[in-house]
C-alpha positions, 0 to 999 in steps of 0.5 A, a space after each residue: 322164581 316167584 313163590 306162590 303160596 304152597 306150590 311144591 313142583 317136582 322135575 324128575 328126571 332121574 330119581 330112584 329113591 332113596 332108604 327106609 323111613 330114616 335118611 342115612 346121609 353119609 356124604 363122601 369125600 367127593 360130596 356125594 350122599 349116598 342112600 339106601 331104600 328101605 321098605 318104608 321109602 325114604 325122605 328125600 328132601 325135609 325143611 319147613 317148606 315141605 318135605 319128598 318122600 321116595 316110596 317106592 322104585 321100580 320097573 312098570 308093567 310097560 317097561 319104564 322105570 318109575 318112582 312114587 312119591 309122597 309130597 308134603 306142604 308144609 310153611 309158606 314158601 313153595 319149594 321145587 326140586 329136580 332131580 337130574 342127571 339120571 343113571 340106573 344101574 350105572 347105564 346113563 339114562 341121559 338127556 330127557 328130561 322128566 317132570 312129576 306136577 305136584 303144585 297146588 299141595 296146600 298144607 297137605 299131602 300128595 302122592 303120585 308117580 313118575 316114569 324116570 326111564 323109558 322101557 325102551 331106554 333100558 332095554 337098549 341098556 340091558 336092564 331088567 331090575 334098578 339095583 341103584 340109582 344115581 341123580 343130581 337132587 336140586 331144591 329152592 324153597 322160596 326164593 333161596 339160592 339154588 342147591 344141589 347135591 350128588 345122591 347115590 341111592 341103592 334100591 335093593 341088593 345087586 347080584 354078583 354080576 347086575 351090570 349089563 354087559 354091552 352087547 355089541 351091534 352086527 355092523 357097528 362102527 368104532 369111532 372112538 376106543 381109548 384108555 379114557 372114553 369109547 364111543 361106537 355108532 351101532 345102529 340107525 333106525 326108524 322106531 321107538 326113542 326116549 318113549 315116542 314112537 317113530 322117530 328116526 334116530 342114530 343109536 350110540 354107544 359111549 363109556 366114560 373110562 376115567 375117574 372123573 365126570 365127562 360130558 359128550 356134546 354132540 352135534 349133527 350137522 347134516 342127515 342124508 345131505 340135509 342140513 340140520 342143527 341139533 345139539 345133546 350133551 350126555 353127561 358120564 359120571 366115573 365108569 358110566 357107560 350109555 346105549 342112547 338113541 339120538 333122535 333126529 326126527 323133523 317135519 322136512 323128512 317127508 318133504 325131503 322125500 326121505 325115509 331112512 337115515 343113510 348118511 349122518 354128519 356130525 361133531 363129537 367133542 367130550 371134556 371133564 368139569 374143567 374143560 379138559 378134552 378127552 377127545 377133541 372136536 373130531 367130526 365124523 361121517 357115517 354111512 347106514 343101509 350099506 351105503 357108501 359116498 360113492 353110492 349115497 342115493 339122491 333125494 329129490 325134493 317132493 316140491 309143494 303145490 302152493 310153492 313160489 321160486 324166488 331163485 334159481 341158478 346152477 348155484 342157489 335155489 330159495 323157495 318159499 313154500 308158506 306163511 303163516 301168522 305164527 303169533 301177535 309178534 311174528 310171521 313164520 315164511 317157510 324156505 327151501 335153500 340149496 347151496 349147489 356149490 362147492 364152497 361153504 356159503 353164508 346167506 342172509 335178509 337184509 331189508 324187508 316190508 310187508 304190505 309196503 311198510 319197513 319190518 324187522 325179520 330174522 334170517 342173518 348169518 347162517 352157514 350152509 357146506 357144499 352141496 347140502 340142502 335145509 328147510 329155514 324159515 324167516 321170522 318178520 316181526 310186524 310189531 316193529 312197525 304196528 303191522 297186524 293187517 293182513 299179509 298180502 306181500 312180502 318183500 325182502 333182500 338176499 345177500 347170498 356169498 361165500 364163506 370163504 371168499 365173499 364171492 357175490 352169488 346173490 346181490 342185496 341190491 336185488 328186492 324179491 317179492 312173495 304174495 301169500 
């Protein structure tokens, strides 16, 4: 990271700021610093760079848990700090991330706000006022090695009983619950997640039982039989519980002719700092709106006008629906695969051209189970070959098997032709 002159960047996700004017810095046995905010703020971070001041911390008049800050410019090295890994209250605000720009502080001062839990983030946890916060602080002034240290801040006095309880979900499903880790599907819905409205989404509920940090990786393999590759890791300090949605909006929804989350199909593993399983790859399927296998309903694709078959059998279908000059260095050419079989398949490119000249493109190796269905794309790369004329023919080779046997279902002998 290059410095440059004075710019002090602050990514916030998570903090919650920290005592009274003056730093009480009384670091445990575990190497966590713990604070506690007084009605003057408190000095997060102070050094020749610079210094970040928490002001104040709160919930907003829209719900969303905000810091204000005040930071300073002070030597020639630009410092950037993040603060990571956010839980209020002991409920883990997860995976989004937050930023607060403070660059082009120049000997000087600057304050400002940032929103480190979306309203309805913490109303899926049950919080109504921060009582503490706890977050990764990382700094790097000039070009230092990157440190981070553990902050457990106490905002205010809690009440004897200030961490929400779970409120269990009418229809839930327990997939996980024992002495280390829970882990319940509540809810699938189309709604408001992390701040962004509309977003289909599966809502989790997950407590890390233990002493230790966990982190869940989640991985989803399919919704309503469309595949899709979307990975999140939620980390769970000792006794943090989470209520997170997991989005899984894409563009392909309306194609697909799909509008609720009926069926999802994904992976859970979680694992402490020391790669320990507390539950091991386990996969799961999930059926919503009172829908079973037996009953899931069909999805018929909603076929585009300018759309071209490539091939089709009672096997495998490829389609290409659109290209278009993505930058100087690529082009994007939109695909609808379906592997109509009942064995997992393996499908690649394995040669291609454009207006008749040799390009390199992207689309190697991908997997896809028995009868599902995706929206993929391949990436030619003209530059490969000094292409930046117009596209007027794709031309490329499949190589289409099974995973398992290496069955041919589509020979790369075979050429194909697209004309935008």
């Amino acid at each position: 990271m290059k410095n440059k002159r004075l710019v002090l960047w602050i990514v916030l996700p998570i903090i919650i700021a920290i005592s009274a004017g003056a730093i009480l810095w009384a670091v445990t046995s575990q190497g966590i610093t713990s604070l506690t905010m007084g009605e003057n703020g408190v000095t997060l971070y102070s050094s020749n760079a610079g210094t970040l001041r928490a002001d104040r911390v709160y919930i907003d008049g829209d719900g969303n848990a905000c810091i204000d800050y005040t930071a300073t410019a002070k030597g020639e090295d630009s410092l950037i700090a993040n603060f990571n890994n956010v839980e209020i209250n002991g409920w883990a605000m997860a995976y989004r991330h937050h930023y607060t720009d403070t660059s082009g502080v120049s000997q000087g001062e600057r304050t400002g706000t940032c929103v480190i839990a979306e309203a309805d983030i913490l109303e899926r946890s049950g919080i109504t006022d921060i009582y503490d916060v706890r977050f990764d602080l990382g700094t790097v002034i000039g070009m230092s090695d990157y440190d981070k240290k553990t902050v457990v801040l106490t905002v205010k006095d809690a009440p004897g009983q200030a961490p929400a309880a779970r409120v269990p979900v009418e229809g839930e499903q327990v997939l996980v619950d024992t002495d280390e880790f829970t882990f319940i599907a509540q809810t699938a819905g189309l709604g408001t997640a992390f701040g962004y409205d509309e977003q289909h989404y599966v809502q989790f509920y997950m407590e890390n039982k233990t002493d230790r940090t966990l982190y869940a990786d989640l991985q989803v393999y399919a919704v309503n039989d469309l595949s899709l590759a979307i990975f999140n890791t939620v980390q769970l300090t000792p006794g943090a519980k989470a209520c997170l949605p997991y989005g899984l909006d894409t563009s392909d929804y309306t194609r697909y002719g799909m509008s609720t989350v009926d069926h999802i199909d994904f992976g859970l593993e979680v694992s402490d700092d020391d790669s320990n399983r507390v539950v091991e790859n386990t996969d799961f399927e999930l059926y919503f709106n009172g829908y079973t296998a037996d009953t899931l309903p069909e999805y018929p694709r909603n076929a585009e006008e300018t759309e071209t078959v490539i091939y089709d059998d009672d096997r495998f279908t490829f389609i290409i629906f659109g290209a278009e000059r993505f930058d100087d260095e690529m082009y994007m050419v939109h695909c609808y695969i379906e592997n109509k079989t009942d064995e997992a398949i393996t499908y690649s490119t394995e040669e291609s051209t454009i207006n008749g000249i040799t390009v390199k493109n992207d689309i190697s190796g991908y997997g896809m189970s028995p009868y599902r269905k995706t929206y993929d794309h391949m990436v030619f790369r003209p530059e490969a070959s000094g292409t930046d004329a117009a596209v007027e023919e794709f031309r490329f080779t499949l190589d289409v098997t099974t995973s398992s046997e290496g069955d041919v279902i589509v020979s790369p002998d075979r050429w194909f032709e697209y004309q935008p």
